[in-house]
N, C-alpha and C positions, 0 to 999 in steps of 0.2 A: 300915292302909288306911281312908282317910275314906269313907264313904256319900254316891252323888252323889245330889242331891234332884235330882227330874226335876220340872218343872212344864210340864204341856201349856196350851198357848196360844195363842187364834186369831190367826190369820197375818194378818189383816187388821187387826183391833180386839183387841189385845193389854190383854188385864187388867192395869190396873197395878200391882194390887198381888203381881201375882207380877212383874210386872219389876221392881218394887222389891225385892223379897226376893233376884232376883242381881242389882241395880246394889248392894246393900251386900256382898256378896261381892266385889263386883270393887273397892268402895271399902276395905275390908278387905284387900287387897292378893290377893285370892283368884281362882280363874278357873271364868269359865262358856263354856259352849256358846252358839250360837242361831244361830241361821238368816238367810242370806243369799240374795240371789235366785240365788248360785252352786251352794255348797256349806257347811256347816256351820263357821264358824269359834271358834275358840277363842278367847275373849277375856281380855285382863286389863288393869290401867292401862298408859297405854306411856309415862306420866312416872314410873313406880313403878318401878326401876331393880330392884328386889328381886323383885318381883309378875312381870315379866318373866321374869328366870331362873328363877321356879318353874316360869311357861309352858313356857321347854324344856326344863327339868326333867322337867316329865311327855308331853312328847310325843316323848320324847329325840332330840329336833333338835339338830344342831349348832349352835355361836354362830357361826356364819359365815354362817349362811342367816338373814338378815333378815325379818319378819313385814312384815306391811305394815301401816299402821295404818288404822283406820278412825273417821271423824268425822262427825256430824249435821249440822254448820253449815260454812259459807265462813270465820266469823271464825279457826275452828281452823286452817285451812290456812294463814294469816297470820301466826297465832302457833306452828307448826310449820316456817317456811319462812325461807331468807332475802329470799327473791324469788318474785312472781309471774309469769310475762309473760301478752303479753296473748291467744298462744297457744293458753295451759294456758288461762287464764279461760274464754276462747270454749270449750274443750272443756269446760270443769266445767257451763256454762250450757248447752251442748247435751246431755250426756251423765249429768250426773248428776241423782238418783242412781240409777247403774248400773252396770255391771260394768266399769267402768276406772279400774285405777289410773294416777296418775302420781308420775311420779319427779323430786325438787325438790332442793333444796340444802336442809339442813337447817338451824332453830336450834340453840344454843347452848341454851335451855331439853331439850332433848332427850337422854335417857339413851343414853352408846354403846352399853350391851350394847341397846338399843331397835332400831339400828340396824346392829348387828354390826361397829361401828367403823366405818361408813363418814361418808364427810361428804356422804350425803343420805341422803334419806327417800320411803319409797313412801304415797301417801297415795290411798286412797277412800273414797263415797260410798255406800253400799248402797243397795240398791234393795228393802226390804222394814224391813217395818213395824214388825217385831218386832225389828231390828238398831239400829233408827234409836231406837226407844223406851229400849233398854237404853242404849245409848250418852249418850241426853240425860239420865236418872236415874243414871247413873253419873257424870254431870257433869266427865268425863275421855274425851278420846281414847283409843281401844281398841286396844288392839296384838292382831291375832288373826289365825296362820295357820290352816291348814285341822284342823280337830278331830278329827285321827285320831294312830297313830303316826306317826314320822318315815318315809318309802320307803312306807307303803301307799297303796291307793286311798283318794281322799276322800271326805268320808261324804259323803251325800245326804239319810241321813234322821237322827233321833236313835238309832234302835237301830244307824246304824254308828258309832256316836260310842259308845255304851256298851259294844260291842263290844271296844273299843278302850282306853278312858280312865275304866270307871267305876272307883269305885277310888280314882283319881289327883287329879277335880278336884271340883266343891264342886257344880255344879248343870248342870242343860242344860235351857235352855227347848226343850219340843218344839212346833214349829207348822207337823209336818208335812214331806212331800218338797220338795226343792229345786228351783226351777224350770228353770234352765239347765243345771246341771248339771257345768259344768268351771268352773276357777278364770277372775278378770278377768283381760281383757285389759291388762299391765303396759305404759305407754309412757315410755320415757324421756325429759324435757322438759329436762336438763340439755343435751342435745347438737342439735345444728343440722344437719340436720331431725332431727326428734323418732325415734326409734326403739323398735320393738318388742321387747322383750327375751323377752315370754311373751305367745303368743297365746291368747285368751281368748275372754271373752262379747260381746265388742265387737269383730267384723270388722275387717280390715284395710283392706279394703274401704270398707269405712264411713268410716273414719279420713283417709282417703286423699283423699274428696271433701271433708271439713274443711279437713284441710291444705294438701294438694296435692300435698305433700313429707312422703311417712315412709318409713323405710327397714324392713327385718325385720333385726335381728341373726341374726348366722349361727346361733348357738343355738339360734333360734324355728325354723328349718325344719333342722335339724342329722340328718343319716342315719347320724353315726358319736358316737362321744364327744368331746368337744370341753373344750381345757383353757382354764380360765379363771383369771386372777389373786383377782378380789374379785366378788362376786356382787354386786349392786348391785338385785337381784330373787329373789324365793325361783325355787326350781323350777329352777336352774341348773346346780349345782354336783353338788348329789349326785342318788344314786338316787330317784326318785319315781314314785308312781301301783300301786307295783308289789303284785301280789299274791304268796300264797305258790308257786303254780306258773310254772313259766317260760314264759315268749310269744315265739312266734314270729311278729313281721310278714310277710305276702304281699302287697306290691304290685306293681300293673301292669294290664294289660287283663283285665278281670273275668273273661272266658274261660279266659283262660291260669294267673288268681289260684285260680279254683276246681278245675280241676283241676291246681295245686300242692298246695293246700291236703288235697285229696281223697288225692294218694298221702303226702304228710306224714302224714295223719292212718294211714294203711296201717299205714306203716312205725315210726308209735310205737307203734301199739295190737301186733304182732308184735312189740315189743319188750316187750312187758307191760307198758306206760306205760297208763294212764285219760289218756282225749284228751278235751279239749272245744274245740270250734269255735265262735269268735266271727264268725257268718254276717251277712248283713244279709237283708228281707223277700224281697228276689229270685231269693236264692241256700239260702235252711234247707234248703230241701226235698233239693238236690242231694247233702249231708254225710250220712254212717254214721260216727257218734263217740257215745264214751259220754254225751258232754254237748252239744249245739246247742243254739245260743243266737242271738237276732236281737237286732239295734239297733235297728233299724227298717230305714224305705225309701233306699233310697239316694237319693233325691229329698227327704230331710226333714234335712239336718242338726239341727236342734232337736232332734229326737226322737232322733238316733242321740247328740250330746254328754248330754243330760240321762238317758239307757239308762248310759251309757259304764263310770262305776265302779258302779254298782249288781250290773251283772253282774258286772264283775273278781271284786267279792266273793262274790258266786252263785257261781261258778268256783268258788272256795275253799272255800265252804261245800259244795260238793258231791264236794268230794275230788279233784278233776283234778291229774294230775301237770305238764301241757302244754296248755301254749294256744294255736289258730293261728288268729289273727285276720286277716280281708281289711282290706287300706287302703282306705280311699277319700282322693275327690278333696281336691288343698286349696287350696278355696276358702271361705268363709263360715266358718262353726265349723268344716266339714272341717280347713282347717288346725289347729285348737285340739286335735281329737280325735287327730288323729295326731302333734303333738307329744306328747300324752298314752301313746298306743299307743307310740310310739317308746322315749320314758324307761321306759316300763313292761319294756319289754323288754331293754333293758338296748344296746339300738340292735344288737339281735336280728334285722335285716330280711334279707329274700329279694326280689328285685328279678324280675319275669320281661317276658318280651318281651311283642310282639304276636302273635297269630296270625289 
């Protein structure tokens, strides 16, 4: 077992000389941590064909689940792609860098295991300071899913990355909590209109008044399990978000959700289960569970997506056997959280009416 060197680092004005100390780990073919304005991603070269499968090596992700790569400059996107349109550009110039990726045809310079053998590539732009800095001293495009194991919540901070991966990789810049909170919003720029494959930090919403025309793949808003051939985006295929206790979704009129939720929680705890309730600020007060926990307001998506895996983990750490968490709406990052809530559960949901 290798020692990860942890260098803490300001999240605005990044010391360089600790981002130097992991942009040579990562030119060394080795892999670091560091922070994105999502969630903490794992980095390593994504033209290092070798440096790659150590990545999922140690996050034992399958090679089928694509990483998405991330870059500091426009020129990278050029020399990763075979094609621009003019689209994708309009969104890189509005949006980056921020929490969307897009999905390109790839080069030929481009490792398959990079790309889990497909013939494109997910490519963005971070939105944080300390991403943007390792990436340009690494002097390599960064291939980096989320820095935890394969199926867990994603970290937020560096202790859910050490949690997790110390041990396994070579360093984690710490520069603090993450700001959004769930993974970018993935859009697929191959196909006509563009499509959503994984809802993110970048609304659909939002996206929608760019284009005109996006569509949601069935996956992004998916209530059951859904088979797919090739993932063409992480977060598709297999199990994700998930913590060690099982979840149970409650959606429906918040009335009717709380008192689901209320006898669910009854009938686990008479079963000898530890229950913990994932409330939002409206509703804590109303739950009797070993564990209650708030997102926040049901009026703040931000606060409830950047709350979202912090707590899963809290869950865990505090020993619950069951989780019954409320839906909310999806609109804004609502949708992102409840794709999240959903995979977590294993597409574990309880539907209830009005009253």
């Amino acid at each position: 077992m290798k020692e990860t060197l942890v260098l803490k680092v300001d999240s605005q004005k990044p010391e360089i000389e600790k981002i130097r100390i992991a942009a040579n780990f990562i030119k060394k073919g080795g892999l670091v941590a560091f922070p994105t304005e999502t969630v903490y991603g794992l980095g390593a070269d994504a033209l290092n064909k070798n440096a790659v499968l150590v990545l999922f090596e140690a996050k034992k992700r399958p090679l089928d689940n694509p990483p998405i790569i991330h870059v500091e400059n426009m020129g990278d996107v050029y020399r990763l792609t075979k094609r621009v349109s003019y689209k994708a550009e309009r969104l890189m110039s509005e949006f980056w860098p921020g929490p969307l990726t897009l999905i390109f045809k790839r080069s030929e310079i481009v490792p398959d295991v990079t790309v889990a053998g497909l013939d494109t590539i997910a490519i963005r732009m971070p939105n944080h300071n300390v991403a943007l800095a390792l990436i340009r001293e690494s002097e390599c495009p960064i291939a980096a899913p989320s820095a935890n194991l394969a199926g867990k919540p994603s970290p937020t901070t560096a202790k859910h990355v050490l949690d997790d991966l110390e041990g396994s990789i070579d360093a984690i810049l710490d520069a603090g909590p993450t700001c959004i909170g769930v993974e970018s919003t993935v859009l697929d720029m191959t196909v006509d209109p563009p499509q959503i494959l994984r809802p993110g930090g970048t609304p659909y919403e939002v996206l929608k008044k760019i284009l005109g025309e996006v569509k949601l793949h069935p996956i992004a808003v998916a209530e059951k399990q859904l088979s797919i051939e090739k993932a063409r985006s992480p977060g598709l295929r297999h199990r994700h978000y998930a913590p060690k206790a099982d979840i149970i979704v409650v959606e429906g009129a918040l009335s009717v959700v709380v008192a689901k939720i209320k006898e669910l929680a009854e009938a686990s705890r008479r079963e000898g289960k530890r229950v913990g309730v994932l409330a939002t600020d409206e509703t804590v007060a109303f739950y009797r569970a070993d564990v209650v926990k708030s997102l926040g307001s049901r009026n703040d998506f931000v606060v409830i997506a950047k709350n979202l895996f912090r707590l899963l983990r809290e869950f865990d750490s505090e020993g619950v056997d069951i989780i019954i968490a409320e839906g909310v709406p999806l609109e804004g990052l609502g949708l992102a959280v409840m794709n999240r809530l959903r995979k977590a559960s294993g597409y574990n949901i309880i539907k209830v009416g009005d009253r």
